[in-house]
C-alpha positions in Angstrom: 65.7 -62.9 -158.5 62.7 -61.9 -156.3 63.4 -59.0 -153.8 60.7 -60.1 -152.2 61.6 -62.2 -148.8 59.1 -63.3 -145.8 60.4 -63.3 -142.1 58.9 -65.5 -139.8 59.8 -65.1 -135.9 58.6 -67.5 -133.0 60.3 -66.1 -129.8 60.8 -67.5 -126.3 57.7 -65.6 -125.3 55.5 -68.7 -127.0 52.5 -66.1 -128.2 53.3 -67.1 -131.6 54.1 -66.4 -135.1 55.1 -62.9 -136.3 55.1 -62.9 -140.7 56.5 -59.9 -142.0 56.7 -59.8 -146.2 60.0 -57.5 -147.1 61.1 -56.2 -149.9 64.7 -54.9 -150.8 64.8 -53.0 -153.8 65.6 -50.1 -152.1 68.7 -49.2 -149.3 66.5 -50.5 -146.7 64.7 -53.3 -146.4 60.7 -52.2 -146.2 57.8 -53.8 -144.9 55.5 -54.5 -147.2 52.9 -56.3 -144.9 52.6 -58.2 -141.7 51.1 -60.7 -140.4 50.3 -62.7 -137.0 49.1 -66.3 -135.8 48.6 -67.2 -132.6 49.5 -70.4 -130.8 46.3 -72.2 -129.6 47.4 -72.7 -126.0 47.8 -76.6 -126.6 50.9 -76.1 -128.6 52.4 -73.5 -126.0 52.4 -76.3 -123.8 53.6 -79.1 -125.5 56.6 -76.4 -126.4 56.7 -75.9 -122.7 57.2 -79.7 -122.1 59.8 -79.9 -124.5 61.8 -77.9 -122.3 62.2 -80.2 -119.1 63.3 -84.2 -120.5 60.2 -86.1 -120.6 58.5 -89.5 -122.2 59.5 -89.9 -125.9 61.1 -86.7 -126.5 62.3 -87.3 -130.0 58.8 -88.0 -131.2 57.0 -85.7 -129.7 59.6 -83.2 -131.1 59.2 -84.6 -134.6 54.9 -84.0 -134.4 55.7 -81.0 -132.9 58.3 -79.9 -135.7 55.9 -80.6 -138.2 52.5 -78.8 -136.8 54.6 -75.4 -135.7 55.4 -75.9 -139.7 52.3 -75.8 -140.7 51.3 -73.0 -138.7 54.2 -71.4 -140.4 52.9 -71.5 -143.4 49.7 -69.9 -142.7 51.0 -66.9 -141.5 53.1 -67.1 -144.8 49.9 -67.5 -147.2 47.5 -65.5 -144.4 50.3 -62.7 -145.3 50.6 -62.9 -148.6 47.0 -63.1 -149.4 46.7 -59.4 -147.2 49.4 -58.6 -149.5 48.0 -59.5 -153.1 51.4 -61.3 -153.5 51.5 -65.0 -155.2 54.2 -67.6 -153.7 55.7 -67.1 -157.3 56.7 -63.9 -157.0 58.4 -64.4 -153.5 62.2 -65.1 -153.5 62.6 -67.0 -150.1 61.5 -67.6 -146.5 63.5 -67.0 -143.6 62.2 -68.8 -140.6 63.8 -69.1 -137.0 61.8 -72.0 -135.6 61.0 -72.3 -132.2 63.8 -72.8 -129.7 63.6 -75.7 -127.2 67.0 -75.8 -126.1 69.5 -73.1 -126.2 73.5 -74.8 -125.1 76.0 -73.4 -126.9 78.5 -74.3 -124.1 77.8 -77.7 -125.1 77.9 -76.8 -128.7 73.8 -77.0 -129.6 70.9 -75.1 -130.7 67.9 -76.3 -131.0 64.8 -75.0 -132.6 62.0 -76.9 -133.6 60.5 -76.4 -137.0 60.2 -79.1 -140.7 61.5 -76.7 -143.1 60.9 -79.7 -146.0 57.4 -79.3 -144.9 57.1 -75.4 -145.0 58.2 -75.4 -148.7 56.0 -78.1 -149.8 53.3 -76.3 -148.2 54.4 -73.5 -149.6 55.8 -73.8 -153.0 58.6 -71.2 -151.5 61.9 -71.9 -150.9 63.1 -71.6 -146.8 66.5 -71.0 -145.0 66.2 -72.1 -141.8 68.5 -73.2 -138.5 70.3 -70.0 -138.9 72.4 -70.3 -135.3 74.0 -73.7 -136.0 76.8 -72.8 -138.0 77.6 -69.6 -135.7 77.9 -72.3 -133.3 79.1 -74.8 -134.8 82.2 -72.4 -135.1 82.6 -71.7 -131.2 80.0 -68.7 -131.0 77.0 -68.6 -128.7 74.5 -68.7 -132.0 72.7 -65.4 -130.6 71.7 -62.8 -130.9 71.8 -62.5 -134.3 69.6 -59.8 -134.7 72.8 -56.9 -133.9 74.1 -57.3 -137.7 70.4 -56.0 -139.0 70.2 -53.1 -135.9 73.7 -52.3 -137.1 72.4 -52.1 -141.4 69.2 -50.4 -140.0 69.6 -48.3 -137.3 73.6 -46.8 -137.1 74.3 -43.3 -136.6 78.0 -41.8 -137.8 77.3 -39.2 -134.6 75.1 -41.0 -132.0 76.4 -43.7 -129.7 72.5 -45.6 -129.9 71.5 -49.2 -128.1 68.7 -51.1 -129.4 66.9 -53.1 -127.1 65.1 -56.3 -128.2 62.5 -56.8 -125.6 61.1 -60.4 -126.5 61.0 -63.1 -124.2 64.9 -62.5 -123.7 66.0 -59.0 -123.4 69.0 -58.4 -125.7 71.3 -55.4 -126.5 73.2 -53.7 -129.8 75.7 -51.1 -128.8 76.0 -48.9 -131.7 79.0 -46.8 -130.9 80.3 -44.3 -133.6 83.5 -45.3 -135.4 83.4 -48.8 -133.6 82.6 -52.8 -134.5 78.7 -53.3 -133.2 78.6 -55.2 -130.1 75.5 -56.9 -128.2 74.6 -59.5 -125.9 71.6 -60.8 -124.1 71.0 -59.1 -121.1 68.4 -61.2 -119.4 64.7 -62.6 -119.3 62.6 -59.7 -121.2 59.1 -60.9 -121.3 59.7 -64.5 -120.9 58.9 -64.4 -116.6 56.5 -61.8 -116.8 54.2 -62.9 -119.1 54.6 -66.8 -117.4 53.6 -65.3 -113.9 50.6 -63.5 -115.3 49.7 -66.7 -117.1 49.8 -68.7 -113.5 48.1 -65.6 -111.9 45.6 -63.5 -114.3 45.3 -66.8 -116.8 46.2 -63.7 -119.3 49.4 -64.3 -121.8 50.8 -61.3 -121.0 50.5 -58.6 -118.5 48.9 -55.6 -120.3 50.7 -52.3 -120.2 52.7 -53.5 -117.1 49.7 -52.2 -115.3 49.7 -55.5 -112.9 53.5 -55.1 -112.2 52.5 -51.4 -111.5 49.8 -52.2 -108.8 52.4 -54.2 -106.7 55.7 -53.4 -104.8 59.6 -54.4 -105.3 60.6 -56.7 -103.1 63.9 -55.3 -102.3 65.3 -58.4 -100.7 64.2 -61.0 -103.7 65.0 -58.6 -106.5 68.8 -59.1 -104.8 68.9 -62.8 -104.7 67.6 -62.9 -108.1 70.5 -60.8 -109.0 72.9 -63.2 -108.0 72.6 -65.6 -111.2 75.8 -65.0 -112.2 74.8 -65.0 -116.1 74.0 -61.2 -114.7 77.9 -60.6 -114.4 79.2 -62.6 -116.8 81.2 -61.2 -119.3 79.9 -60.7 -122.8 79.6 -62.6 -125.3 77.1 -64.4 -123.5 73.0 -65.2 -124.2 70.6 -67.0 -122.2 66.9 -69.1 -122.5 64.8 -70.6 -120.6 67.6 -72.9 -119.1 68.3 -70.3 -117.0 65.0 -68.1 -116.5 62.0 -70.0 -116.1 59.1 -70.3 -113.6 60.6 -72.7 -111.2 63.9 -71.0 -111.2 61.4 -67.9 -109.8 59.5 -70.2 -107.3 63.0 -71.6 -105.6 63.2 -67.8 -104.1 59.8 -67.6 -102.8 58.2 -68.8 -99.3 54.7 -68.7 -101.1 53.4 -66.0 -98.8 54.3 -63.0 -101.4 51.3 -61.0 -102.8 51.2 -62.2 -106.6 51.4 -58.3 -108.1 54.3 -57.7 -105.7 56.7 -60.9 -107.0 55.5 -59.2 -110.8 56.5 -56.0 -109.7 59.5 -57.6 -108.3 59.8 -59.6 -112.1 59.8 -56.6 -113.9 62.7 -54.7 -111.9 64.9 -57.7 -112.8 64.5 -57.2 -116.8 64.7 -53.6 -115.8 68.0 -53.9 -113.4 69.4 -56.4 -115.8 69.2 -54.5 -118.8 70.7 -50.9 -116.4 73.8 -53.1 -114.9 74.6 -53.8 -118.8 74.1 -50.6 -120.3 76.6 -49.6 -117.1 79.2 -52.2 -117.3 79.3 -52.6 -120.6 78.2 -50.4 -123.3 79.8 -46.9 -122.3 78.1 -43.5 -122.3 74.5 -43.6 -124.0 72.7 -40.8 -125.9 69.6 -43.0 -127.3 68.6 -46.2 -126.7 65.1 -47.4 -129.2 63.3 -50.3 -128.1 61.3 -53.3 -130.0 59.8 -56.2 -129.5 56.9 -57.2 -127.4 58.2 -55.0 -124.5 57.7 -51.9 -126.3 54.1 -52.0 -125.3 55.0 -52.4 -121.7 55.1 -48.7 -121.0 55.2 -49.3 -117.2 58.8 -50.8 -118.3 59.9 -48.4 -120.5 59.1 -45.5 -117.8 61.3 -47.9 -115.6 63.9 -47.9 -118.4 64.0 -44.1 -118.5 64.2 -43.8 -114.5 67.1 -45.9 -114.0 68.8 -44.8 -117.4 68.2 -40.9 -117.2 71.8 -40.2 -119.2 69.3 -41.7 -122.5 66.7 -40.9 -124.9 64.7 -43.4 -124.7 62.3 -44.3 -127.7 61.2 -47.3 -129.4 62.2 -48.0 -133.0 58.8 -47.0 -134.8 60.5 -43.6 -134.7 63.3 -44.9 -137.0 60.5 -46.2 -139.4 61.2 -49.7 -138.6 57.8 -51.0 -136.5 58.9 -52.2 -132.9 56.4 -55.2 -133.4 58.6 -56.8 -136.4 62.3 -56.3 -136.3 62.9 -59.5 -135.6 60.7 -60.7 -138.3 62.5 -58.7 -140.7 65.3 -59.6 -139.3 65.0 -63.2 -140.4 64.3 -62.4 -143.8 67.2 -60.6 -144.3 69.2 -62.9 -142.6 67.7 -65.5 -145.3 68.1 -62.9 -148.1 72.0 -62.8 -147.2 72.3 -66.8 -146.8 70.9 -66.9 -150.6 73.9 -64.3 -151.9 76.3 -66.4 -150.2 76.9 -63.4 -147.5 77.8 -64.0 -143.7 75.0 -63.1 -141.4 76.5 -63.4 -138.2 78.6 -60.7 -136.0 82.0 -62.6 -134.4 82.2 -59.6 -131.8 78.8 -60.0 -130.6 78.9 -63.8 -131.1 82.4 -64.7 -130.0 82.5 -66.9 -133.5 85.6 -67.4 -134.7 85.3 -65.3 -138.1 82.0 -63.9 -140.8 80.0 -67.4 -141.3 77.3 -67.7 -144.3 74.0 -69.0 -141.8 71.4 -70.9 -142.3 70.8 -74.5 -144.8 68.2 -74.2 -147.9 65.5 -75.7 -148.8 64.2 -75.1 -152.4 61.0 -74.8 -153.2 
């Protein structure tokens, strides 16, 4: 059996597909090479129009489905040809898909992807829909990265928080001599990098140096506060059912200077993320960042600010890259499916026991 595994992530933040080839021979998984595709901006919107009902959902889905495959499987070959790595040699591929609907209160998850397709084009075998079952057995399906934080990153002396900055912001609350815990926190990315798209026509805002040039408004930083997934009790997570663009625009008058509602934006994922760590997660001596939003250092200054009690670093320190934990993620997630091993967390989940994730496609 091949210890060789490929991750593939799509987050909410629809920039596209993050490959990371990993191999575990060793006591922690190690990056062998990475890999990254872009979405050409007509597939970011048709994923954007899958989240509101629309005209022929179900087929759209379906084409959809089957070109995000296909895009999965270059970054899969793209990566292992950087590599010098044949599809022979690799065991699996763990892929998340892209998530179109998040609803575990109604007892779904939906993430679009053709896993059939990926391992014909491939000749690799995939594990795919890894949140069903954790669902399927009352939990909220996410996060599931916690259970990897918790292999990778646990101190025996250190009470540490990793922070998953993608498009949702996410915590793991590694406290010595206690289960792991996490939750999503809030939006992460997601609203900041939509506003810049509306605004700059950029997919991201670089460096947070945009939200930096405008002001806090104090008055809608409170009212977008009030969602009450904010105070909701863990376990909890959240999508763009709850944060998106329009949820935004039903708190302005239209009169707000553009940098100022970003600044604004970015002291929510900021506030969101310090009310957790607060009501939640106890007293913190380190908290290491990944994810997209470990290149926003306006944020992570923000971070530091309003969480002085906590070192704050991002994970490359750890010798895990910020830019592909959740790849790796993913492919061990996959790597445990194949050993018949449970991937999911019930404490940070609220499922109701270990579950084995994830269905199988063979090559």
């Amino acid at each position: 059996m091949s210890d060789l595994v490929v991750g593939l992530m799509s987050g909410t933040s629809l920039d596209g597909v993050d490959a990371a080839l990993v191999e575990f021979a060793g006591a922690t998984p190690e990056v062998l090479a990475t890999a990254y595709v872009a979405y050409p901006a007509d597939l970011r919107e048709q994923v954007l129009q899958l989240h509101d009902p629309g005209q022929d959902d179900l087929h759209r889905s379906a084409l959809l489905a089957n070109r995000l495959a296909s895009l999965y499987a270059e970054a899969t070959l793209a990566l292992l040809d950087k590599a010098g790595v044949a599809t022979k040699q690799v065991h699996a591929i763990g892929c998340h898909g892209q998530t179109v609907r998040h609803m575990p209160q109604q007892g779904y998850t939906l993430q679009l992807n053709n896993p059939a397709l990926l391992a014909e084009l491939t000749g690799i075998a995939v594990v795919a829909d890894f949140r069903s079952r954790d669902i399927a057995a009352g939990g909220q399906g996410a996060p599931l990265v916690p259970a990897l934080h918790s292999a990778l990153f646990r101190d025996s002396r250190r009470h540490r928080i990793i922070l998953n900055l993608g498009g949702i912001a996410n915590l793991t609350i590694l406290s010595p001599g206690k289960p792991t815990f996490g939750f999503d926190c809030g939006p992460g990315n997601m609203l900041l990098d939509a506003w810049a798209k509306d605004h700059l026509g950029t997919s991201y805002d670089d460096g947070g140096l945009w939200a930096a040039s405008g002001k806090v408004q104090a008055d809608l930083l409170a009212r977008l506060l009030e969602n009450e997934f904010f105070s909701s009790q863990p376990p909890k997570s959240c999508g763009r059912e709850q944060f998106n663009l329009a949820w935004v625009k039903s708190f302005l008058s239209g009169l707000e200077s553009a940098a100022d509602v970003q600044a604004t934006l970015l002291a929510l994922t900021v506030s969101a993320i310090q009310q957790a760590v607060l009501r939640w997660c106890g007293v913190v001596e380190e908290i290491y960042v990944c994810g997209g939003g470990a290149h926003n250092l306006i944020m992570l200054e923000q971070i530091r600010t309003e969480l002085p009690q906590a070192k704050v670093q991002i994970t490359d320190v750890l010798g895990q890259p910020a830019d592909w934990v959740e790849a790796v993620a993913f492919a061990w997630l996959a790597k445990r499916t194949l050993a018949g091993l449970p991937g999911n967390l019930p404490e940070v989940t609220g499922a109701r026991g270990l579950r084995v994730l994830g269905a199988i496609y063979p090559a």
